[in-house]
DRENNUMAR-952429 format. One record per residue: residue number from 1; residue in one letter; x, z, y of N, C-alpha, C, O in turn. Coordinates in nm, 3 decimals. Example, Ala and Ser with C-alpha at 12.3 -4.5 7.8 and 13.67 -1.06 7.14 Angstrom:
REM residues 2
@pos = 1 code = a n_X = 1.319 n_Z = 0.780 n_Y = -0.569 ca_X = 1.230 ca_Z = 0.780 ca_Y = -0.450 c_X = 1.320 c_Z = 0.780 c_Y = -0.330 o_X = 1.424 o_Z = 0.846 o_Y = -0.332
@pos = 2 code = s n_X = 1.285 n_Z = 0.708 n_Y = -0.225 ca_X = 1.367 ca_Z = 0.714 ca_Y = -0.106 c_X = 1.290 c_Z = 0.787 c_Y = 0.003 o_X = 1.341 o_Z = 0.804 o_Y = 0.114
//
This chain:
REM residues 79
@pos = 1 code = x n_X = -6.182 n_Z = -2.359 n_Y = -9.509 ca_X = -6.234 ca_Z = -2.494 ca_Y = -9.510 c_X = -6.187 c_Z = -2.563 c_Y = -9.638 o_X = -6.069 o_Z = -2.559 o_Y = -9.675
@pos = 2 code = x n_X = -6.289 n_Z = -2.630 n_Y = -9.707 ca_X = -6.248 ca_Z = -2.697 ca_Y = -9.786 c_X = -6.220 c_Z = -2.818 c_Y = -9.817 o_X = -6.314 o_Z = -2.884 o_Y = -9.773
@pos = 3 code = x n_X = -6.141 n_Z = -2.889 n_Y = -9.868 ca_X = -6.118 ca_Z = -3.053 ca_Y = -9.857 c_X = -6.121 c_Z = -3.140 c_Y = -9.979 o_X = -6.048 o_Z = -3.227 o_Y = -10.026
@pos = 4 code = x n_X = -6.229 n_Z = -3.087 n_Y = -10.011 ca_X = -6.239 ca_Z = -3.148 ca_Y = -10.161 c_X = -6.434 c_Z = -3.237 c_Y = -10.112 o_X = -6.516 o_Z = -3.202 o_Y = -10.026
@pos = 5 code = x n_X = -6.437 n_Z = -3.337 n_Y = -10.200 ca_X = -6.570 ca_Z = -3.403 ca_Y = -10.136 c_X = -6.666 c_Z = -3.350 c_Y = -10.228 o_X = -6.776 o_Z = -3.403 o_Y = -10.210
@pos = 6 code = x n_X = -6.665 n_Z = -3.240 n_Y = -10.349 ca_X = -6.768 ca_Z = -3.204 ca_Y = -10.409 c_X = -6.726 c_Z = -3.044 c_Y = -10.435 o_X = -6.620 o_Z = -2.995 o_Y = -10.473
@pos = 7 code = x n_X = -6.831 n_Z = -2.995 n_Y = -10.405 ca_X = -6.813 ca_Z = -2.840 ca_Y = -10.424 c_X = -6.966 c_Z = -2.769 c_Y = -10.512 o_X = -7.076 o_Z = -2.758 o_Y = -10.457
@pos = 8 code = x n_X = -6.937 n_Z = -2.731 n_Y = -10.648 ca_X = -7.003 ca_Z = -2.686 ca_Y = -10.720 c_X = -7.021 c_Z = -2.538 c_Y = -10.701 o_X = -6.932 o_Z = -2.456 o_Y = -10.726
@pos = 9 code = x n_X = -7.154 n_Z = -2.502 n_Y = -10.652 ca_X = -7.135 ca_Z = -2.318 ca_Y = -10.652 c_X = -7.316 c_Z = -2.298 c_Y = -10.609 o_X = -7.398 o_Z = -2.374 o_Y = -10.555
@pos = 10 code = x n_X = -7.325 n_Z = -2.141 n_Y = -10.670 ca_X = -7.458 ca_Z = -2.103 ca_Y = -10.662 c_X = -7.506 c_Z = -2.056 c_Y = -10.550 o_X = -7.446 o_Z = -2.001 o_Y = -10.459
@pos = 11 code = x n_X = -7.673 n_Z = -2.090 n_Y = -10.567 ca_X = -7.704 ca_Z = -2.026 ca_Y = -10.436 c_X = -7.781 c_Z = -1.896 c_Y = -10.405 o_X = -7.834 o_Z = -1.842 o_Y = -10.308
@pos = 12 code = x n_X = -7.760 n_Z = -1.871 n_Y = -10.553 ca_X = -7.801 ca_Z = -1.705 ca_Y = -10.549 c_X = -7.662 c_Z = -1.608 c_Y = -10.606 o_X = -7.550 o_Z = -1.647 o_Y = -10.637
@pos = 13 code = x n_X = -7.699 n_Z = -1.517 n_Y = -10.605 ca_X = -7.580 ca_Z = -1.402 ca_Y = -10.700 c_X = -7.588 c_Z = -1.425 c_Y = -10.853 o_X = -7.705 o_Z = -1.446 o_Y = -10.885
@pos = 14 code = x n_X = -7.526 n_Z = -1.428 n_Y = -10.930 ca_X = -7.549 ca_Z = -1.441 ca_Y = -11.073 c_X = -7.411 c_Z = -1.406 c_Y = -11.133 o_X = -7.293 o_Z = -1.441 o_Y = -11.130
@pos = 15 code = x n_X = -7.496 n_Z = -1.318 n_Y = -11.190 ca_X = -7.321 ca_Z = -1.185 ca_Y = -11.255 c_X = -7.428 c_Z = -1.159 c_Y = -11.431 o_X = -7.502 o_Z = -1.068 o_Y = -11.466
@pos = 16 code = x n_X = -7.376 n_Z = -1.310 n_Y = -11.511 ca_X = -7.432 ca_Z = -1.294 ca_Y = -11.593 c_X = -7.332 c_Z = -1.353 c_Y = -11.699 o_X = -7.229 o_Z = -1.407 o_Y = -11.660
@pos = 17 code = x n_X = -7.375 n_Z = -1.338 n_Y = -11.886 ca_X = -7.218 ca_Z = -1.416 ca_Y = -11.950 c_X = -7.296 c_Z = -1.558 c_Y = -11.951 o_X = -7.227 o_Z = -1.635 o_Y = -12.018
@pos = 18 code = x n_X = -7.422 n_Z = -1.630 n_Y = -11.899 ca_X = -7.519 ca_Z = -1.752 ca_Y = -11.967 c_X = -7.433 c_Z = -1.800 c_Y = -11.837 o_X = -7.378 o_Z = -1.909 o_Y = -11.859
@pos = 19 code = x n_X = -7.405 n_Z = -1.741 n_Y = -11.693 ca_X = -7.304 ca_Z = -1.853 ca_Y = -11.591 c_X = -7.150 c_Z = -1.890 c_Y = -11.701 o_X = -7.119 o_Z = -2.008 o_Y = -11.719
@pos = 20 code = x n_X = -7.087 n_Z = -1.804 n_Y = -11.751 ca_X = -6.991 ca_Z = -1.799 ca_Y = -11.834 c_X = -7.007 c_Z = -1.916 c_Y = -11.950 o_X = -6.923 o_Z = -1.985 o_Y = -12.008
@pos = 21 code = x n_X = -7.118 n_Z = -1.911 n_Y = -11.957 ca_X = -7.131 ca_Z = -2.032 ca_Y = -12.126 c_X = -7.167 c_Z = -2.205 c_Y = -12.010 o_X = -7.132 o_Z = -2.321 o_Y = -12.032
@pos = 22 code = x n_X = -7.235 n_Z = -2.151 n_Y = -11.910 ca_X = -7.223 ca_Z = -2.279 ca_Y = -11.849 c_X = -7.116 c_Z = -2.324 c_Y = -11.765 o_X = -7.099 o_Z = -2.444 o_Y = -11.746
@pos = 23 code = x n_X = -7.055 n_Z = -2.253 n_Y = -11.723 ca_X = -6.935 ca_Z = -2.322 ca_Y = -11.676 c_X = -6.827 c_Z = -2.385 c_Y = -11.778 o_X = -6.739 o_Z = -2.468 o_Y = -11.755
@pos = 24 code = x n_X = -6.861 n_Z = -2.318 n_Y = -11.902 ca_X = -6.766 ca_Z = -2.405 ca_Y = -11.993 c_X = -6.807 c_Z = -2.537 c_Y = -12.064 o_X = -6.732 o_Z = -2.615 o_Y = -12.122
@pos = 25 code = x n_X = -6.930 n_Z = -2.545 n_Y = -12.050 ca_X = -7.004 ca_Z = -2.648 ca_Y = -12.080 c_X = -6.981 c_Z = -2.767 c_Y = -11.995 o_X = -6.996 o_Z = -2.886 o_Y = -12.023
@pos = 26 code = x n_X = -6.933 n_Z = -2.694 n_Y = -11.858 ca_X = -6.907 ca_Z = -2.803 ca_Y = -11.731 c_X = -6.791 c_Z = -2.871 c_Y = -11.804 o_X = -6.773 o_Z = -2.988 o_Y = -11.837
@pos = 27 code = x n_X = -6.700 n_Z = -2.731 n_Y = -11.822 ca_X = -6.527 ca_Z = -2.772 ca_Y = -11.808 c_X = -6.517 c_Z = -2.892 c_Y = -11.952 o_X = -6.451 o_Z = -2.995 o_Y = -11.961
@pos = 28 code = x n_X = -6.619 n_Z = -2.820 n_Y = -12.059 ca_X = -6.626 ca_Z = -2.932 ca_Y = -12.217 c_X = -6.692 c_Z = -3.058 c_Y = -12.144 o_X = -6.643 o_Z = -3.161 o_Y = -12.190
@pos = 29 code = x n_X = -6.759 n_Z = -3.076 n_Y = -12.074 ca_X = -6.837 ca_Z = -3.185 ca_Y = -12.064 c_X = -6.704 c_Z = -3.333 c_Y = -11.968 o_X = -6.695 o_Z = -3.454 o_Y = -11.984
@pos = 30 code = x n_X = -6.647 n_Z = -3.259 n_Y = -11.897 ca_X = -6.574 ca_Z = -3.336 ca_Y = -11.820 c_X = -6.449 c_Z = -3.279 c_Y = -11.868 o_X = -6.380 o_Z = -3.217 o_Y = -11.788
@pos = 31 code = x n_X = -6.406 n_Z = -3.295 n_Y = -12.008 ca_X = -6.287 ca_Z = -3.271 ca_Y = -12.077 c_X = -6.218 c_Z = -3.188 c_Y = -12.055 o_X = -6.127 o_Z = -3.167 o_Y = -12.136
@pos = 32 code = x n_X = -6.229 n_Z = -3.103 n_Y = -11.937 ca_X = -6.129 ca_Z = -2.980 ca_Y = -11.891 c_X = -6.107 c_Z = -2.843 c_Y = -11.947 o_X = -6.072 o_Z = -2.750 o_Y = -11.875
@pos = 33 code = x n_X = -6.128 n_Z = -2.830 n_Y = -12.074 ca_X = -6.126 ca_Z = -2.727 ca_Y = -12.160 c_X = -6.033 c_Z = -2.605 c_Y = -12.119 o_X = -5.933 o_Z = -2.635 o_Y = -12.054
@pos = 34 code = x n_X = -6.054 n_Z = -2.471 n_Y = -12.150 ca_X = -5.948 ca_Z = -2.405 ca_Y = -12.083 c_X = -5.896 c_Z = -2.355 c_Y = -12.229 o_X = -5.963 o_Z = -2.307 o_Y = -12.321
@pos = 35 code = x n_X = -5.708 n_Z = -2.388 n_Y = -12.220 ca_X = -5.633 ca_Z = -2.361 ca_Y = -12.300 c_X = -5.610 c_Z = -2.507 c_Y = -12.348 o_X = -5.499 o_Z = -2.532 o_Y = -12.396
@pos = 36 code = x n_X = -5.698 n_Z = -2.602 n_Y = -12.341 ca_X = -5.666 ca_Z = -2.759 ca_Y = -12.388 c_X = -5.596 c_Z = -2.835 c_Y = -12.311 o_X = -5.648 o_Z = -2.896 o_Y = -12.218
@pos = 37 code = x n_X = -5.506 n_Z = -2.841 n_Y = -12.331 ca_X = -5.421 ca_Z = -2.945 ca_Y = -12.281 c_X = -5.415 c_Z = -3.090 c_Y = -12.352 o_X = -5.349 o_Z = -3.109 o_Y = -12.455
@pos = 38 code = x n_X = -5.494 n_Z = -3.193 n_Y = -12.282 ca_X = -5.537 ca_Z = -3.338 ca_Y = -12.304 c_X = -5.497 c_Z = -3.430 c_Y = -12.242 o_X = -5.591 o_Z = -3.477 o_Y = -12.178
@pos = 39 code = x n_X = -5.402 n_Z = -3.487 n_Y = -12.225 ca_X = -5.337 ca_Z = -3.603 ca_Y = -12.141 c_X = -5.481 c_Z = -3.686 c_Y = -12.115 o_X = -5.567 o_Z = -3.666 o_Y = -12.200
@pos = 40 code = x n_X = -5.512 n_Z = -3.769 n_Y = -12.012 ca_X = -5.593 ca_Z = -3.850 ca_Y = -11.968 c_X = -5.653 c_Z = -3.971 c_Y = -12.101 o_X = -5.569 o_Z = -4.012 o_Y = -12.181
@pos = 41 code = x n_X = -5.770 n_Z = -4.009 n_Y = -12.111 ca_X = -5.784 ca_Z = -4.079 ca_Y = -12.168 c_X = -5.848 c_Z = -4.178 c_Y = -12.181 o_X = -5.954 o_Z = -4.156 o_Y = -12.239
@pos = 42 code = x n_X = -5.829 n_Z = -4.299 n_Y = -12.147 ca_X = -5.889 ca_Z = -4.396 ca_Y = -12.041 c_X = -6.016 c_Z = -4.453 c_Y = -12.102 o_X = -6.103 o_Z = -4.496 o_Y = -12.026
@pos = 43 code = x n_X = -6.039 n_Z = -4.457 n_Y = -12.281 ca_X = -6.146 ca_Z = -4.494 ca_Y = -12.342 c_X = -6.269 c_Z = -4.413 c_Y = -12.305 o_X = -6.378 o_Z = -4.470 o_Y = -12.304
@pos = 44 code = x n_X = -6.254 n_Z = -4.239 n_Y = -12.263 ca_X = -6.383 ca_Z = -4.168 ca_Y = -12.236 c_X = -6.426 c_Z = -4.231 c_Y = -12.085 o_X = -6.544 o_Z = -4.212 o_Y = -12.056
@pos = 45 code = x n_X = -6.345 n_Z = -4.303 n_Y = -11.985 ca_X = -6.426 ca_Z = -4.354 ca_Y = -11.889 c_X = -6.444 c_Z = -4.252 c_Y = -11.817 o_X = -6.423 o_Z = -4.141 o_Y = -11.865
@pos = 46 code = x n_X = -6.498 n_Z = -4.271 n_Y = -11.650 ca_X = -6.554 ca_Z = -4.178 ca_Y = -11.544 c_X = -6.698 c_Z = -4.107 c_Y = -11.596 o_X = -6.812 o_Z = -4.148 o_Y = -11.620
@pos = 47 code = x n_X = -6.638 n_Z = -3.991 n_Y = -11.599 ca_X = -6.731 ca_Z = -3.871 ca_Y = -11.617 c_X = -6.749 c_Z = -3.818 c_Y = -11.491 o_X = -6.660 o_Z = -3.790 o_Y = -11.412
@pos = 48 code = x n_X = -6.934 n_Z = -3.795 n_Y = -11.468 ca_X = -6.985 ca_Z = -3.702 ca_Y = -11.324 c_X = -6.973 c_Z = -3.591 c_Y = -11.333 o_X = -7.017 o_Z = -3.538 o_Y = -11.435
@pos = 49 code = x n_X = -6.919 n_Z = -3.523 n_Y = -11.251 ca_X = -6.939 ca_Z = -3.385 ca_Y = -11.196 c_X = -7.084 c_Z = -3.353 c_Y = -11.213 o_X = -7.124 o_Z = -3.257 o_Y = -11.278
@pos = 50 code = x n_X = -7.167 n_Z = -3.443 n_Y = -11.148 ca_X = -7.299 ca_Z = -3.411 ca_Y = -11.113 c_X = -7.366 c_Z = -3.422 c_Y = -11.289 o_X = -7.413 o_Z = -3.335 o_Y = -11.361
@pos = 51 code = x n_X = -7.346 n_Z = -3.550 n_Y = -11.308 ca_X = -7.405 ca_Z = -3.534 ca_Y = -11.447 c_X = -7.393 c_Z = -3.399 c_Y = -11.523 o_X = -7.493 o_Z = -3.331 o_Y = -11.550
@pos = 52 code = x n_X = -7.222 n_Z = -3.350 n_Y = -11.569 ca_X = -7.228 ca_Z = -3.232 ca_Y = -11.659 c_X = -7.261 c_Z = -3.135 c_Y = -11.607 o_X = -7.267 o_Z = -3.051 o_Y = -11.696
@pos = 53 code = x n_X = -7.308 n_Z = -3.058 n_Y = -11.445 ca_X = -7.386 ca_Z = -2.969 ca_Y = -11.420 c_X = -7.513 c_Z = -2.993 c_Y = -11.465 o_X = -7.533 o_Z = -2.955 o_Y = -11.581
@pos = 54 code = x n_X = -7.631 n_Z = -3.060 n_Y = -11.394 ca_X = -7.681 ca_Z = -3.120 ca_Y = -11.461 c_X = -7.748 c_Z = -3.094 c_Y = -11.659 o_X = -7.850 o_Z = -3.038 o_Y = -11.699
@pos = 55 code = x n_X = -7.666 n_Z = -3.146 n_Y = -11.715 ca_X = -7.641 ca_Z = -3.117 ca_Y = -11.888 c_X = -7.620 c_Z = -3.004 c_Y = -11.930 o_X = -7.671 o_Z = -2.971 o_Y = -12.037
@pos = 56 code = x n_X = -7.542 n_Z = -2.916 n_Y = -11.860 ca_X = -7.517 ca_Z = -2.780 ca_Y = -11.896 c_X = -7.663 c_Z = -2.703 c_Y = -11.851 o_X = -7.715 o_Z = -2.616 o_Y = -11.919
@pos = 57 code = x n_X = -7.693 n_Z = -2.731 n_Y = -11.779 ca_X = -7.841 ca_Z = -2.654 ca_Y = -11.726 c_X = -7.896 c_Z = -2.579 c_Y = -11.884 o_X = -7.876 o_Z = -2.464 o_Y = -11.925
@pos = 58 code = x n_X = -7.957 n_Z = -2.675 n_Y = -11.938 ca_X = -7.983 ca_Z = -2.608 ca_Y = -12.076 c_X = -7.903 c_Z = -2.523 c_Y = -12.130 o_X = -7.943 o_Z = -2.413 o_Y = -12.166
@pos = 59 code = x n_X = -7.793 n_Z = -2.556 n_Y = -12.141 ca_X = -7.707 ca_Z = -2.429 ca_Y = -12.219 c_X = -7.759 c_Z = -2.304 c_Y = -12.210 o_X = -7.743 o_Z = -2.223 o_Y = -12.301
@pos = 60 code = x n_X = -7.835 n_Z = -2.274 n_Y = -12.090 ca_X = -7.846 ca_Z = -2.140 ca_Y = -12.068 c_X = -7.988 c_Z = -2.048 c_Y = -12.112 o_X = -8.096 o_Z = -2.104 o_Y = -12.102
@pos = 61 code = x n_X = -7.982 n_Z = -1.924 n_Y = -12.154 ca_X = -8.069 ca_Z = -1.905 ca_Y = -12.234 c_X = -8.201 c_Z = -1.890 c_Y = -12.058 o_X = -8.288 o_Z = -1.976 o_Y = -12.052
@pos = 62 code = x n_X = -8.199 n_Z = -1.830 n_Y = -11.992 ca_X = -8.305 ca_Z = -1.853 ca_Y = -11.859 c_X = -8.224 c_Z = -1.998 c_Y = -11.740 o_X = -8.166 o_Z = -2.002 o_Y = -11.631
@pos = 63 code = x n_X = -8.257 n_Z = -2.072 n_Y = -11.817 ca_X = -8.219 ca_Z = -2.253 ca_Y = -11.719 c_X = -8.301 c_Z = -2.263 c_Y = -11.596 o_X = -8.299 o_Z = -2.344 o_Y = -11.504
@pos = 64 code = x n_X = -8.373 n_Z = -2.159 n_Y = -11.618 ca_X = -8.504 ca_Z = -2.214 ca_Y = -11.493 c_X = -8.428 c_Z = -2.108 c_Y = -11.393 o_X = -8.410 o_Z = -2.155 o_Y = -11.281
@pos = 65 code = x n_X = -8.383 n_Z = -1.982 n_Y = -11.411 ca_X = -8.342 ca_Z = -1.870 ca_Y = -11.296 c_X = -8.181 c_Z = -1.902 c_Y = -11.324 o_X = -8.139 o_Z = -1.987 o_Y = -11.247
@pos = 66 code = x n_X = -8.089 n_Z = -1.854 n_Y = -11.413 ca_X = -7.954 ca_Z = -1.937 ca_Y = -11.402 c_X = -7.892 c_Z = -2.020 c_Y = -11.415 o_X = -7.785 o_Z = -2.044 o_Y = -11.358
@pos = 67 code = x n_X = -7.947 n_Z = -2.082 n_Y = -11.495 ca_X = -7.960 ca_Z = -2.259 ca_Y = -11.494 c_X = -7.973 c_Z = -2.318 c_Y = -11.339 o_X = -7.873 o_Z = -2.382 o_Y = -11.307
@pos = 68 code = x n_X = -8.047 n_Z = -2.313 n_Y = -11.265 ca_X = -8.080 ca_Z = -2.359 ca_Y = -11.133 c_X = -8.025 c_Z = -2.338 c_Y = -11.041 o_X = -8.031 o_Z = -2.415 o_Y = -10.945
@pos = 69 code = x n_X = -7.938 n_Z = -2.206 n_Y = -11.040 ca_X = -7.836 ca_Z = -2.152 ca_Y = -10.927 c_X = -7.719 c_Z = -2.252 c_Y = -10.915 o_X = -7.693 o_Z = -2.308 o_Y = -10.809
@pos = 70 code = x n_X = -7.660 n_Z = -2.270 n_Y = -11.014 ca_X = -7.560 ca_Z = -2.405 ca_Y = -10.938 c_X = -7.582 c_Z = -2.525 c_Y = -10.843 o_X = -7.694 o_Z = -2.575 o_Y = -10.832
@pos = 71 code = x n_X = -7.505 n_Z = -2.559 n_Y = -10.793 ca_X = -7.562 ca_Z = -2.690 ca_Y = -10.717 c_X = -7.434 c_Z = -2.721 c_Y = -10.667 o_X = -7.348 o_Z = -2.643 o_Y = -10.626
@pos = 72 code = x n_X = -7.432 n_Z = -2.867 n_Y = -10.677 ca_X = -7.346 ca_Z = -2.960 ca_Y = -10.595 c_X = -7.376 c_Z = -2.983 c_Y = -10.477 o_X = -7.468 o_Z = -3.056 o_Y = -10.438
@pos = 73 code = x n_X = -7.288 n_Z = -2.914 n_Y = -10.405 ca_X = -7.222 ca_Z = -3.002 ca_Y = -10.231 c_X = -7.194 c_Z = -3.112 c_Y = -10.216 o_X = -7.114 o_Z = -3.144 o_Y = -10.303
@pos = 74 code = x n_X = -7.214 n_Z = -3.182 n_Y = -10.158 ca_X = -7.104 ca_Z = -3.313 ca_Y = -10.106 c_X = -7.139 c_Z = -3.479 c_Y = -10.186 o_X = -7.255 o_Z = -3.517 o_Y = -10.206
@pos = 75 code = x n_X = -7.032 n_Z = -3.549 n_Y = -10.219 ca_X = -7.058 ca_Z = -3.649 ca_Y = -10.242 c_X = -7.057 c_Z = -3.657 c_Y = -10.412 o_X = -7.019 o_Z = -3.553 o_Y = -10.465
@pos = 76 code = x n_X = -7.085 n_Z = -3.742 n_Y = -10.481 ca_X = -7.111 ca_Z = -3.749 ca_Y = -10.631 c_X = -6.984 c_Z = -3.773 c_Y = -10.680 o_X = -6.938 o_Z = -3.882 o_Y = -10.646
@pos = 77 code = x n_X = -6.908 n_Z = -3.701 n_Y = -10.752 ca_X = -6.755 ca_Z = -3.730 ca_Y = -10.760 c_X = -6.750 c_Z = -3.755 c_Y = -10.932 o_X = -6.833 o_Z = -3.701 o_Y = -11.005
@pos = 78 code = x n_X = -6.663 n_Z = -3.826 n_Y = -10.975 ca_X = -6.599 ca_Z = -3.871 ca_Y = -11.106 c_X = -6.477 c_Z = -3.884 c_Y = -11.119 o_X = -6.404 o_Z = -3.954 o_Y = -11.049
@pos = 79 code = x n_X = -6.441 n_Z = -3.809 n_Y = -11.222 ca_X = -6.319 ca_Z = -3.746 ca_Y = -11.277 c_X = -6.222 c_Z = -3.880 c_Y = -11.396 o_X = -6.118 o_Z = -3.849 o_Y = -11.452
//
C-alpha cells in the first residue's frame, strides 16, 4: 500500500532507453536531478508533478506509444 497522494507509473510494459530519457526529463523538470544536489529554492516556486509528466511526453522519440504509458494516480501534487 502506498501513502503517497500521487503515484506516477505506466500502464503498459515499456523496457525501452526513450522511458529512461523521460524520466529524467521528469526528475530535470521538477529540479530533482540525479547526482545534483540543490538545496530548495524558493524563487523557482511550486512545480507539478502533473505538469512535468505531461512536458516530458515529447522528449520521446514514439510520444504517442511511450510517451502515453505514464500516468498519474491520485491527486495533483507540487513539489
Amino acid at each position: 500500500m502506498c501513502n503517497s497522494p500521487t503515484l506516477v507509473a505506466n500502464i503498459w510494459d515499456v523496457t525501452d532507453r526513450d522511458i529512461d530519457k523521460f524520466a529524467q526529463s521528469v526528475f530535470d523538470k521538477l529540479d530533482m536531478g540525479v547526482g545534483d544536489i540543490k538545496k530548495w529554492d524558493e524563487s523557482l516556486g511550486k512545480r507539478s508533478v502533473v505538469t512535468a509528466v505531461a512536458q516530458s511526453r515529447e522528449i520521446c522519440k514514439l510520444k504517442y506509444l511511450t510517451g502515453a504509458a505514464p500516468v498519474v494516480y491520485g491527486i495533483p501534487f507540487y513539489l
